[in-house]
N, C-alpha and C positions, 0 to 999 in steps of 0.2 A: 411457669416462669423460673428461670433460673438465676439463685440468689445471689451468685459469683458475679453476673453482670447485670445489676437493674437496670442499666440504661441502654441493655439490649431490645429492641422491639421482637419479641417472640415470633410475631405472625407475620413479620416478613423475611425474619432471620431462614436460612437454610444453609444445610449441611452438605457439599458434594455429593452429586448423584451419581455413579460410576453408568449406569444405563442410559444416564442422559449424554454423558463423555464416550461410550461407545457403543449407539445406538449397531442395532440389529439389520437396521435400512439403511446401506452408502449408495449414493449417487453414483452413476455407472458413463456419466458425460466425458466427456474431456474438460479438462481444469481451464479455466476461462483467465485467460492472463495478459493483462493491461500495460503496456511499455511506453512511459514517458521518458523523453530526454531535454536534456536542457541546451542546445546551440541550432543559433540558425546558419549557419556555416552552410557553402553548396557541400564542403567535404566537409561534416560533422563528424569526426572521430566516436562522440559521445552518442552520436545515432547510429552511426558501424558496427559501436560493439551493441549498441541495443539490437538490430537489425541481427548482430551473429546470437546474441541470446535467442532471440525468437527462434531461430533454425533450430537451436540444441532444443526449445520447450516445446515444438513442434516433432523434431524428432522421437521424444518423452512422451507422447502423448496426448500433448496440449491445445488450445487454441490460445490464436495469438490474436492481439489488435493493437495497433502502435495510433497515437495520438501527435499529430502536427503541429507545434505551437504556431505556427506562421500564423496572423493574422489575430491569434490571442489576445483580447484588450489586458492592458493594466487593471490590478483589480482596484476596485469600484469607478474605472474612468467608463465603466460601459454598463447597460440594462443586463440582470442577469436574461433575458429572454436574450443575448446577444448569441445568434450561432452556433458562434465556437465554444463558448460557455456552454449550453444546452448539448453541445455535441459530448465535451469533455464530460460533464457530469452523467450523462446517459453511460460511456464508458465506466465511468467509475460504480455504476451500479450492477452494470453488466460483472463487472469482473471480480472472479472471488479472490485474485494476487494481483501483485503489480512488480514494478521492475523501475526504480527510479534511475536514470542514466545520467548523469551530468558532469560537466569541465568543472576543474578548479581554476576560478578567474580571479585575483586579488587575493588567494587563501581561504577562498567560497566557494560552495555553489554561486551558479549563476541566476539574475534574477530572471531569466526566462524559465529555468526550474522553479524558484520560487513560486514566481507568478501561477501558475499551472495548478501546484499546490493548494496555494492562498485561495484560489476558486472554487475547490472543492471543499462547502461545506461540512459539518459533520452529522449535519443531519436534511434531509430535504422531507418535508413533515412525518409521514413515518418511518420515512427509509433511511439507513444510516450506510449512506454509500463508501465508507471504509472501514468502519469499527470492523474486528472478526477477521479481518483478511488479511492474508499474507503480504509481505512484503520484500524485497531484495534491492539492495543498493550498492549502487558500481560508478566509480568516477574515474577519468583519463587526466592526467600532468599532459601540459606542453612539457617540463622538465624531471627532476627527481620524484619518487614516489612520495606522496603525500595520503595523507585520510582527512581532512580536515572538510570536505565534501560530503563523501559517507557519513563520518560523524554528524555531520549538521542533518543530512537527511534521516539518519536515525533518530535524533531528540526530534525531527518532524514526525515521523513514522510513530513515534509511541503519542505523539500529542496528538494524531490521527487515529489513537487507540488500536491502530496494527500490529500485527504478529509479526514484527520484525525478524528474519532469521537470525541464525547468530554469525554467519562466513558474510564475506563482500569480497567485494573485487574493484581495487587501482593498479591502474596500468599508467607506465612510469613512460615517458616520451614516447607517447601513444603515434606517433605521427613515424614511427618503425616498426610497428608490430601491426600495421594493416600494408595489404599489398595496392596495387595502381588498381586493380576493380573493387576495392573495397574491403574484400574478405580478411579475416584476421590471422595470422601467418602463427603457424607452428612452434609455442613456447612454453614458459611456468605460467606465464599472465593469461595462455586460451585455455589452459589445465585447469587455473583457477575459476576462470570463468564456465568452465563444464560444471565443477563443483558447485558453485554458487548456483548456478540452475537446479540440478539435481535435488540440491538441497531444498528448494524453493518448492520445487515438484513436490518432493517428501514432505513437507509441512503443508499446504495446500491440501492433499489427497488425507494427510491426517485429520484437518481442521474444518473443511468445507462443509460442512454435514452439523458439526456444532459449535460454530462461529455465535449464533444469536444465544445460545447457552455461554458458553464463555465471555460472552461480555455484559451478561446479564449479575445486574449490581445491590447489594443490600439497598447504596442510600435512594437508587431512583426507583428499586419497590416500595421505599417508602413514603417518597414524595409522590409516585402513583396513589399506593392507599391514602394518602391524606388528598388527594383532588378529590379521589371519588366519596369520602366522608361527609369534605363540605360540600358536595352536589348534593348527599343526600341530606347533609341539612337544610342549605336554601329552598332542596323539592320539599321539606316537611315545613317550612315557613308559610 
């Protein structure tokens, strides 16, 4: 017991394992990389540059799967056994990054990004379909460059216990910097957005392998030890 901290619990305290941070065995797959966006627009700018992200995380190595909000209920107006709900959360288990896309609508995200969010649990009994996993966040202006998008999906991203990276990507009167089929035209904002993949890629390929270690907690080893205490007092009753 160490007298510096008595109100440390010894037997659940632990000190960084550098073996367990860089194990011996990496995963040898492709990075499995989940792209949400937020507009139902038939020309979604916020789906464009999700849609060009994928091609660069694909190009990198990647696999990609992009998620459709169409048809998404409001959260709690529908049975989580609804569909789309069951579809999206199947995604978000699948996948060890994500990629949140969305418009700035009134100085927000939109709530169709919201919503998407809000569905995904943080836990589905023992799976914990975001904690550990990367994250990247990119938002398009109708007008001047803004973050106020990003930022908000960030304070989401860390309430979802994700590796947020540290780059983003706003694209400032995004309705010029995609061409008539879509594609994203030659600028600082598709440089940016090369980087932001990149990046995403690089922390992903770092962290995939010890995600359930890094989010692994003093206080819920100790609320584990203390279930399994009182189980074993009721069983000695």
């Amino acid at each position: 017991m160490n007298n510096d901290l008595p109100q440390l619990d010894n037997e659940c305290f632990q000190i960084p394992d550098t073996t367990k941070l860089f194990p011996a065995q990496r995963s040898t797959h492709a990075p499995r990389i989940l792209l949400l966006y937020g507009s139902l627009r038939e020309r979604s700018f916020s789906r464009l540059m999700a849609e060009e992200a994928a091609r660069l995380l694909q190009t990198m190595g990647a696999e990609t799967r992009m998620f459709n909000p169409s048809g998404l209920p409001l959260p709690d107006d529908a049975p989580e056994s609804h569909p789309k709900v069951i579809e999206l959360r199947e995604l978000c288990t699948w996948a060890e990054g994500m990629v949140w896309s969305s418009p700035e609508r009134h100085g927000a995200m939109t709530g169709i990004m919201k919503s998407q969010i809000d569905w995904i649990p943080l836990a589905l009994g023992a799976i914990r379909p975001t904690q550990g996993k990367t994250l990247a966040v990119m938002q398009v202006c109708g007008g001047s460059q803004s973050f106020n998008a990003v930022n908000q999906m960030r304070v989401l991203g860390r309430w979802m216990r994700m590796i947020t990276i540290p780059n983003q990507s706003s694209v400032a009167m995004a309705y010029k910097e995609f061409d008539e089929a879509g594609r994203m035209k030659p600028s600082s904002y598709y440089d940016r957005l090369v980087d932001v993949m990149e990046e995403l890629m690089k922390f992903t390929l770092m962290t995939r392998d010890v995600s359930d270690y890094l989010v692994d907690r003093y206080s819920e080893r100790r609320e584990a030890l203390a279930e399994i205490q009182k189980r074993a007092g009721l069983d000695q009753l």
